[in-house]
TORDO-778078 format. One record per residue (C-alpha): residue number from 1; residue in one letter; x, y, z. Coordinates in steps of 0.1 Angstrom, whole numbers. Layout:
BEGIN
NUM	a	X	Y	Z
...
# end
This chain:
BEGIN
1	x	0	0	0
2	x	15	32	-11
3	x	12	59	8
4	x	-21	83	3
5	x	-11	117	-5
6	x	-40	140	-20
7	x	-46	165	5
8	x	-11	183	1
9	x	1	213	-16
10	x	33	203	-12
11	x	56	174	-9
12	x	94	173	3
13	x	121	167	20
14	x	144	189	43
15	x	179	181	51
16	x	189	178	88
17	x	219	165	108
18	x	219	124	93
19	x	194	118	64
20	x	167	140	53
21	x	130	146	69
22	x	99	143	50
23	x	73	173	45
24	x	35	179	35
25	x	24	212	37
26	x	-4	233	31
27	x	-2	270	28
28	x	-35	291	24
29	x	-36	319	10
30	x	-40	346	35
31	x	-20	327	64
32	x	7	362	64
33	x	22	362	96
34	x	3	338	115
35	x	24	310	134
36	x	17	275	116
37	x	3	244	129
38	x	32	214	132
39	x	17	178	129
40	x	37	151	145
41	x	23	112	132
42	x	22	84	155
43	x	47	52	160
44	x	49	35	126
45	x	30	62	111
46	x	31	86	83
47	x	21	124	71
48	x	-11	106	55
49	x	-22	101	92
50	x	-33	133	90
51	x	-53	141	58
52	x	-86	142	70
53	x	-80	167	97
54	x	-55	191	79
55	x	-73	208	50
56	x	-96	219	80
57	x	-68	231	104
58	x	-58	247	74
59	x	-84	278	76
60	x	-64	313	81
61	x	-32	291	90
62	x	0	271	74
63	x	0	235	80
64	x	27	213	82
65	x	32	177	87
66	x	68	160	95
67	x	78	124	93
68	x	106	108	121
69	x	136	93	114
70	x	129	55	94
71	x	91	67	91
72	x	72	71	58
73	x	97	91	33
74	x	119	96	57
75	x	155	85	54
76	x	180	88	82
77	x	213	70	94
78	x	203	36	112
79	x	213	43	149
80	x	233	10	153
81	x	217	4	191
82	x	195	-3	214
83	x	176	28	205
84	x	164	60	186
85	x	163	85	215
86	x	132	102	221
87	x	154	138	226
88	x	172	131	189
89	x	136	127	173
90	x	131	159	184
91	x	162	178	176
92	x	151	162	141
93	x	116	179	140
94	x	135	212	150
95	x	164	208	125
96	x	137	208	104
97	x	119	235	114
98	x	151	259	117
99	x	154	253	75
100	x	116	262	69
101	x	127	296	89
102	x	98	284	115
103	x	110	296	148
104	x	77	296	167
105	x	44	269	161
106	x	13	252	181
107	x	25	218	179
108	x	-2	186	173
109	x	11	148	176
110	x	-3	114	179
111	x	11	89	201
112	x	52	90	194
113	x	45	126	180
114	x	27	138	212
115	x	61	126	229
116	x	83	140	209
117	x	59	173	208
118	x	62	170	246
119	x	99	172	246
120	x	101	199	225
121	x	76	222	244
122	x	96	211	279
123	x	130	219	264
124	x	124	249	240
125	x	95	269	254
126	x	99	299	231
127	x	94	275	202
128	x	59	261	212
129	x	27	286	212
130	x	3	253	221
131	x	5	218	227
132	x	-24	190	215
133	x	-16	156	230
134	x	-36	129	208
135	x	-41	98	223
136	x	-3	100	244
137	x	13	74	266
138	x	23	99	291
139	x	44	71	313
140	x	79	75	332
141	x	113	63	319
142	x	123	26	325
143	x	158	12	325
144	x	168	-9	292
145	x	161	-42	313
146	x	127	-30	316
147	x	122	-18	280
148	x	129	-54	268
149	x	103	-66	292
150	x	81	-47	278
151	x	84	-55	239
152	x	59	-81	227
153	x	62	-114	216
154	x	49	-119	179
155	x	46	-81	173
156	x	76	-85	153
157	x	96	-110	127
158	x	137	-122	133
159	x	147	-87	117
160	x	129	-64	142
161	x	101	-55	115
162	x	69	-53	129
163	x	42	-79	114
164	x	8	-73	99
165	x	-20	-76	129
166	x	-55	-87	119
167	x	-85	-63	128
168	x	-97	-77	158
169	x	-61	-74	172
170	x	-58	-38	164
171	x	-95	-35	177
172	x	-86	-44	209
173	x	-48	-31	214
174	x	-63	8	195
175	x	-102	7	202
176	x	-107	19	169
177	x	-131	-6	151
178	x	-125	8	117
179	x	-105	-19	98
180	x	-94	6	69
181	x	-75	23	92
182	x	-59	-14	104
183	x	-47	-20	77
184	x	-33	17	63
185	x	-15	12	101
186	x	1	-23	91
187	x	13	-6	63
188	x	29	24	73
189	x	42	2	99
190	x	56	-24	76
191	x	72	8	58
192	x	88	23	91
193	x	99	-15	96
194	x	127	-15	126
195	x	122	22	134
196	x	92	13	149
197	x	109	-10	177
198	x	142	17	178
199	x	114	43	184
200	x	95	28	211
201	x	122	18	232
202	x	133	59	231
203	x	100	67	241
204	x	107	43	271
205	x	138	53	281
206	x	130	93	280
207	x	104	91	306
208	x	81	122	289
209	x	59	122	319
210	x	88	138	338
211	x	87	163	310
212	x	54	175	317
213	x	60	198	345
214	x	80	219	325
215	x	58	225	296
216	x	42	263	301
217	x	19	262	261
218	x	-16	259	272
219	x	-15	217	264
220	x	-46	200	252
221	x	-51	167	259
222	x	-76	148	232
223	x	-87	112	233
224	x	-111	94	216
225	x	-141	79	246
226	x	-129	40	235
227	x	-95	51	243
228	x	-75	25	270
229	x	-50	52	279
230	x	-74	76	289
231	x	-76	58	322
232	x	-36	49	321
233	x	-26	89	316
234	x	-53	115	319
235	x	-56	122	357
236	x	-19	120	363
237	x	-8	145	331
238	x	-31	172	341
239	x	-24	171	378
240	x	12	177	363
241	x	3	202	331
242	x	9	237	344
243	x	-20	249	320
244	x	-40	214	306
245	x	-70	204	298
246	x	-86	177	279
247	x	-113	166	256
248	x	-127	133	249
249	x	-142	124	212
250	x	-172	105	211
251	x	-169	64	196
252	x	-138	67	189
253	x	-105	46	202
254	x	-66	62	197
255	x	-68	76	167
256	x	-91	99	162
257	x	-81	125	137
258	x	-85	95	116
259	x	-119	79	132
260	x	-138	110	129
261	x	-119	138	115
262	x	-149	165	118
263	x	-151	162	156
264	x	-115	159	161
265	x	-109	192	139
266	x	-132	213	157
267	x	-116	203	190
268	x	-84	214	175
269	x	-99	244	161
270	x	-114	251	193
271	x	-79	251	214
272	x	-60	269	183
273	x	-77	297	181
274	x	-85	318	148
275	x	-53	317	126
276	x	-33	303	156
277	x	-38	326	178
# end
């Protein structure tokens, strides 16, 4: 399955530090001045994750959507570890930034790109207006011993690429009962191959929950009602969130923006502000 493209403007990629980061972009007339809107895909994802909600976020603002290191058509320098830390995924996303002359944007990710988002709004506060958390696994840093415990047995093959998971097994792991978006999810996945793995385990390791005291953007946190970490995550973040709050999207499970775009847009909308205000 090839990637679904459509929705863009614009298609690209931007060198950084190691390999080169992959854009979509959409840039409305009338946008001027206004700070853009950075989307941030989840684990194994891609910038297509996002085409239902972005020609929407699009109204009076610049859009853009940035794949990690391994991830859709990015290409980077395998990290030769344990590892792709969670703090060099996001010196990526602002490598990336600094050559689009983008020194300040509200920053929107899903799952890994809620983490990474997370980072960068902890560690660079100028660069980050707002924060939206999608469906985030807001948890605390284990040691590597614990981060093997953790990886699943059958999730992937000998070589570390993740395998294909029927639609009852994403039901259950995601909540979301749409098997479309299953099976766009294996593939991305399958394309990301074993980023996925070198991803998750820096998301483990970083600990972002520890970040979340530091974060001063007004932070949304958005979930979709079927959502399991809702009950893992929610309570705990915004007792630590300086300025949080959160909104839940009706039948929906992790990913939303996909599930039911409309309702997930106007959340967005809602914590943006005209033009990104």
């Amino acid at each position: 399955m090839e990637q679904p493209a459509g929705v863009w403007e614009r298609r690209r990629r931007v060198p950084v530090p190691g390999g080169e980061v992959a854009l979509s972009e959409i840039d409305p007339a009338g946008a001027g001045e206004q700070e853009p809107v950075v989307l941030l895909h989840k684990l194994g994802g891609w910038n297509a994750d996002w085409r239902h909600v972005a020609p929407t976020l699009a109204s009076g603002r610049r859009v853009l959507a940035l794949e990690f290191a391994g991830h859709g058509d990015s290409s980077s320098t395998e990290p030769g570890g344990f590892a792709y830390p969670l703090a060099q995924s996001a010196a990526d996303v602002l490598a990336a930034l600094d050559r689009l002359g983008v020194e300040r944007s509200a920053l929107v990710g899903n799952s890994l790109g809620g983490c990474v988002a997370t980072l960068i709004a902890a560690d660079h506060p100028a660069r980050v207006s707002r924060l939206g958390l999608i469906s985030v696994a807001l948890g605390r840093a284990v040691t590597e011993e614990r981060a093997r415990e953790l990886e699943r047995p059958g999730w992937f093959d000998g070589e570390g690429r993740p395998l294909p998971r029927d639609a009852a097994e994403n039901a259950r792991i995601s909540g979301t009962l749409d098997p479309a978006i299953g099976e766009e999810l294996n593939a991305s996945r399958w394309r990301a191959g074993r980023w996925v793995r070198w991803s998750e385990r820096g998301v483990a390791l970083a600990g972002v929950f520890d970040a979340l005291p530091r974060v001063r953007a007004p932070t949304l946190l958005l979930y979709g009602e079927r959502d399991p970490l809702i009950a893992m995550f929610e309570e705990k973040a915004l007792a630590a969130l300086p300025d949080g709050r959160a909104v839940h999207v009706t039948d929906t499970g992790r990913f939303p923006h996909q599930e039911s775009p409309a309702e997930t847009a106007a959340a967005l909308l809602d914590f943006l502000g005209p033009g990104g205000a």
